[in-house]
N, CA and C atoms as an extended XYZ file, in Angstrom:
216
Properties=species:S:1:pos:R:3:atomname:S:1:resname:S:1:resid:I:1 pbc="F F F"
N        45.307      149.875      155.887 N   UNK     1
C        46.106      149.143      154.932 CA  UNK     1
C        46.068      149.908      153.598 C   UNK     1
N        47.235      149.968      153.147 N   UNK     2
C        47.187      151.059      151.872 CA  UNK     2
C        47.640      150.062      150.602 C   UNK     2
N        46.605      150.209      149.581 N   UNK     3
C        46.169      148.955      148.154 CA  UNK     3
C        47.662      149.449      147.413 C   UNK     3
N        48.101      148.593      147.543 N   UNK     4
C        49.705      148.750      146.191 CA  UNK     4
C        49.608      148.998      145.062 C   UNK     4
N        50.197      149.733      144.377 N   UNK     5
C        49.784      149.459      142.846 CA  UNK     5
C        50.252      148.347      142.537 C   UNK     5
N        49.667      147.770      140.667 N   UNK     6
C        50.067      146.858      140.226 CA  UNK     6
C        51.214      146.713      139.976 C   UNK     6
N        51.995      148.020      139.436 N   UNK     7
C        53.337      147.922      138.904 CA  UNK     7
C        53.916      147.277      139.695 C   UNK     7
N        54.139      147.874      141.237 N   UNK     8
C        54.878      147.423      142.069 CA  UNK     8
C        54.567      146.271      142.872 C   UNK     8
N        53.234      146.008      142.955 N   UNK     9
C        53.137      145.087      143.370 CA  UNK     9
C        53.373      143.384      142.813 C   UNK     9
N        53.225      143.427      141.207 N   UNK    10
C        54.111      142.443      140.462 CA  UNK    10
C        55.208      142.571      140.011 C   UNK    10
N        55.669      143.585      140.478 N   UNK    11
C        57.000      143.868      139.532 CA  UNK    11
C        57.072      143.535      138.059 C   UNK    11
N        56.127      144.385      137.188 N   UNK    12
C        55.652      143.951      136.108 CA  UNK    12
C        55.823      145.705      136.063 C   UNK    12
N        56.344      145.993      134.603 N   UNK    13
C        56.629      147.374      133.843 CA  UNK    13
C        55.522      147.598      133.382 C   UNK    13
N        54.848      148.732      132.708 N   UNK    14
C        53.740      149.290      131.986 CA  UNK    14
C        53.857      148.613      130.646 C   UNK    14
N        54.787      148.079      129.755 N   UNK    15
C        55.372      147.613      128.470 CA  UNK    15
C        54.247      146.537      128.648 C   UNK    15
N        55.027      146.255      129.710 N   UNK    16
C        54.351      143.931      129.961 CA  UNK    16
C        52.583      144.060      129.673 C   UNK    16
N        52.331      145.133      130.519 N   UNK    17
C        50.087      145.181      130.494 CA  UNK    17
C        49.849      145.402      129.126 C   UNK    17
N        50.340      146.367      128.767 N   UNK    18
C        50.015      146.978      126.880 CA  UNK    18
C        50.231      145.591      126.220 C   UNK    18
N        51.586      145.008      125.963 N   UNK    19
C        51.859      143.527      125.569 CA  UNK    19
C        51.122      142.326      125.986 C   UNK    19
N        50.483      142.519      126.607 N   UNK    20
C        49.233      141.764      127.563 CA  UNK    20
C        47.944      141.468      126.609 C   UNK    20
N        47.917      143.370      126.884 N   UNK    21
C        46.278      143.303      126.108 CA  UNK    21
C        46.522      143.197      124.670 C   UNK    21
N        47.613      144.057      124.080 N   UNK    22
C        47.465      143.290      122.468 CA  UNK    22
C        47.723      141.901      122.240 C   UNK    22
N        48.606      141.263      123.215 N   UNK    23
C        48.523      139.625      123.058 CA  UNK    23
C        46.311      138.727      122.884 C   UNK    23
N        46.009      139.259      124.152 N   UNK    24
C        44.692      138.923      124.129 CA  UNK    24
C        43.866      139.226      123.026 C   UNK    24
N        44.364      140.348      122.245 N   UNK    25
C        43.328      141.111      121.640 CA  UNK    25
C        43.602      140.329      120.241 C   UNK    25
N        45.043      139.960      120.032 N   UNK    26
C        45.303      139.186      119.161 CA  UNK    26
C        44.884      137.684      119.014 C   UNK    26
N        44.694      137.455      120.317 N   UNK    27
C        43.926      135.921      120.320 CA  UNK    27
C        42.803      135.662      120.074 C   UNK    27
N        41.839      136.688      120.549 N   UNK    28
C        40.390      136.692      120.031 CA  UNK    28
C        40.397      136.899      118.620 C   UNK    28
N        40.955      137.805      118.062 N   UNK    29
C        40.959      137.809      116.571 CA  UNK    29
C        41.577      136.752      115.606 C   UNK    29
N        42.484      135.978      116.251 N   UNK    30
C        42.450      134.660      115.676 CA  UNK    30
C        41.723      133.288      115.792 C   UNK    30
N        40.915      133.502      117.341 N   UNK    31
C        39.855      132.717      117.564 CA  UNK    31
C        38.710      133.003      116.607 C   UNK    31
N        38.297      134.179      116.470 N   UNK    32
C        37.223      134.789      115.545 CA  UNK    32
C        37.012      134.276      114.337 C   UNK    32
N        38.382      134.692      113.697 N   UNK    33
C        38.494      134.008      111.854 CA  UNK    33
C        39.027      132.730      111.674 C   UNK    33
N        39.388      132.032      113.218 N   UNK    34
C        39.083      130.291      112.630 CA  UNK    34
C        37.588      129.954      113.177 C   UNK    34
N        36.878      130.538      113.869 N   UNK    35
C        35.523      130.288      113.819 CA  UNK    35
C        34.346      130.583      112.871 C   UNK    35
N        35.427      131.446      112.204 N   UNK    36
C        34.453      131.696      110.722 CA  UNK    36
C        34.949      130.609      109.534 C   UNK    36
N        36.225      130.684      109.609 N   UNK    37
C        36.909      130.080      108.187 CA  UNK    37
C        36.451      128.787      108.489 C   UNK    37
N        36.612      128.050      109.557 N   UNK    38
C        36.649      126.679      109.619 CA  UNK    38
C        35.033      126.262      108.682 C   UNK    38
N        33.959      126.306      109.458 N   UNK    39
C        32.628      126.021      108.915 CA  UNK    39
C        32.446      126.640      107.026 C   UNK    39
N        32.692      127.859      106.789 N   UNK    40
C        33.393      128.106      105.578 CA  UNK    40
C        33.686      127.490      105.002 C   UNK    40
N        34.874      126.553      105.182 N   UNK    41
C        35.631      125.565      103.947 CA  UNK    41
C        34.858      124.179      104.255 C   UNK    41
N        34.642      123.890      104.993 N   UNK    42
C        33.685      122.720      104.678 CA  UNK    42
C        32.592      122.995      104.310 C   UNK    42
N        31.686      123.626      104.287 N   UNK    43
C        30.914      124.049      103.765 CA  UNK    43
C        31.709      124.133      101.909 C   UNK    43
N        32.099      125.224      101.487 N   UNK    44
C        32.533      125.337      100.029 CA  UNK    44
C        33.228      123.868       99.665 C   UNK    44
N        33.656      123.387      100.788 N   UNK    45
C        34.624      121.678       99.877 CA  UNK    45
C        33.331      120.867      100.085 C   UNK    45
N        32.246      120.845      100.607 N   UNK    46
C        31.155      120.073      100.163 CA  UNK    46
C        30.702      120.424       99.016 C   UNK    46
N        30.444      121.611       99.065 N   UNK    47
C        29.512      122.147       97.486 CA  UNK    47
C        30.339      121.236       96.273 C   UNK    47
N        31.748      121.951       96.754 N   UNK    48
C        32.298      121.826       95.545 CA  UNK    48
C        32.198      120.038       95.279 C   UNK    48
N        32.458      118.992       96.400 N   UNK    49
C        32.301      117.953       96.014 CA  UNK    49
C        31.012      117.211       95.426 C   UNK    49
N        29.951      118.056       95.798 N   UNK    50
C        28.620      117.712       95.148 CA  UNK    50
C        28.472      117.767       94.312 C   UNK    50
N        29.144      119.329       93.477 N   UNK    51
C        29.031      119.637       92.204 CA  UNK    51
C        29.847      118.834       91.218 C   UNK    51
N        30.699      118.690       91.776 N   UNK    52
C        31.835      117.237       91.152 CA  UNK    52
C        30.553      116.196       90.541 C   UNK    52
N        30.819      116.125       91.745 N   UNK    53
C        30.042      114.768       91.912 CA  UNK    53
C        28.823      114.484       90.869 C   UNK    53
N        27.813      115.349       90.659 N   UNK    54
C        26.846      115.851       89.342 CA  UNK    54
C        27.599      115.587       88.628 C   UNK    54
N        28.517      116.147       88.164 N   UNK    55
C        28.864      116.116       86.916 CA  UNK    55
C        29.550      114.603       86.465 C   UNK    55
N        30.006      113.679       87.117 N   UNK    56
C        30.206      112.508       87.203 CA  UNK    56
C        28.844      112.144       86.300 C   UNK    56
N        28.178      112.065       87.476 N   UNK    57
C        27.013      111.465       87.171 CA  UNK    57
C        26.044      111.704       85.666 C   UNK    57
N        25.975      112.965       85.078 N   UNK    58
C        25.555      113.612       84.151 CA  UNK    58
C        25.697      113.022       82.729 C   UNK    58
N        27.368      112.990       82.500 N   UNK    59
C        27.285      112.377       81.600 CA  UNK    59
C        27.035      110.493       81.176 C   UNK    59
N        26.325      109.980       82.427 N   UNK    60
C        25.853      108.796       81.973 CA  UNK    60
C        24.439      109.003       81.628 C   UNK    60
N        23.931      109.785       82.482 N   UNK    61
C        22.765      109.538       82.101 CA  UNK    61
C        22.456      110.002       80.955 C   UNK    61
N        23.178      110.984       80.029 N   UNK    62
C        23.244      111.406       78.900 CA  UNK    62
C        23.230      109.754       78.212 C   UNK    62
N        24.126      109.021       78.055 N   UNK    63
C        24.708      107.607       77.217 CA  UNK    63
C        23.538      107.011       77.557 C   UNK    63
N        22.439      107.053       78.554 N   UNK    64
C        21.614      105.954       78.624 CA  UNK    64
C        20.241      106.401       78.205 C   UNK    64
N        20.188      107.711       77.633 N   UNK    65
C        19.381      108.427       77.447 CA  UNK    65
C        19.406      108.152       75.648 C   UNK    65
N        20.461      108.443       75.468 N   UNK    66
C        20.894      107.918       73.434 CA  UNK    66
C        20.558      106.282       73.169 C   UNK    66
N        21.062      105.779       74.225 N   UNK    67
C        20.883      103.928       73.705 CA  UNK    67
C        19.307      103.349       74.429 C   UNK    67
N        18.940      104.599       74.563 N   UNK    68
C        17.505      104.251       74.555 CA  UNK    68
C        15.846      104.850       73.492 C   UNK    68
N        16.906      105.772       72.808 N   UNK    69
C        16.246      106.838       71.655 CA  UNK    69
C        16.481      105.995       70.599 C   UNK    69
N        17.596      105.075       70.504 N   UNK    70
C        18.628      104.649       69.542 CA  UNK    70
C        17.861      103.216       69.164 C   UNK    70
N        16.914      102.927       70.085 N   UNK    71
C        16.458      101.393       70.108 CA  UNK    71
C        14.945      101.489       69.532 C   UNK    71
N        14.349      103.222       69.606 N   UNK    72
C        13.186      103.294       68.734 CA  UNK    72
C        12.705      103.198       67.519 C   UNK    72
C-alpha cells in the first residue's frame, strides 16, 4: 500500500497548511496576551481602587483629628 501525500490526499494546496499554521500561531499569541492582560487589569483596577479609596478616607480622619486638638 503506497501512503498518499497530504496535498492530494485532502485536496488541500500548500497556501491552505502555511495559512493553517500562521492561523494557529496567531491564536496562541492571542491566547498568551489575554492571559497576561486579563489578571493585569484587575490587578491595577484594584490598586487603583484601594488607592481611591485611602484617599476618601484620609481626609476625615484629618477633620477628626483638628476637632479633637481643637477641644484641648
Amino acid at each position: 500500500m503506497l501512503m498518499k501525500d497530504k496535498l492530494v490526499k485532502f485536496h488541500h494546496k500548500g497556501t491552505y497548511y502555511r495559512l493553517r499554521k500562521v492561523g494557529f500561531v496567531f491564536l496562541a499569541l492571542i491566547s498568551i496576551g489575554t492571559i497576561v492582560a486579563v489578571p493585569t487589569y484587575i490587578t491595577m483596577r484594584e490598586s487603583f481602587n484601594q488607592a481611591q479609596h485611602a484617599e476618601e478616607e484620609q481626609p476625615q480622619l484629618l477633620e477628626e483629628d483638628d476637632t479633637d486638638s481643637s477641644s484641648l
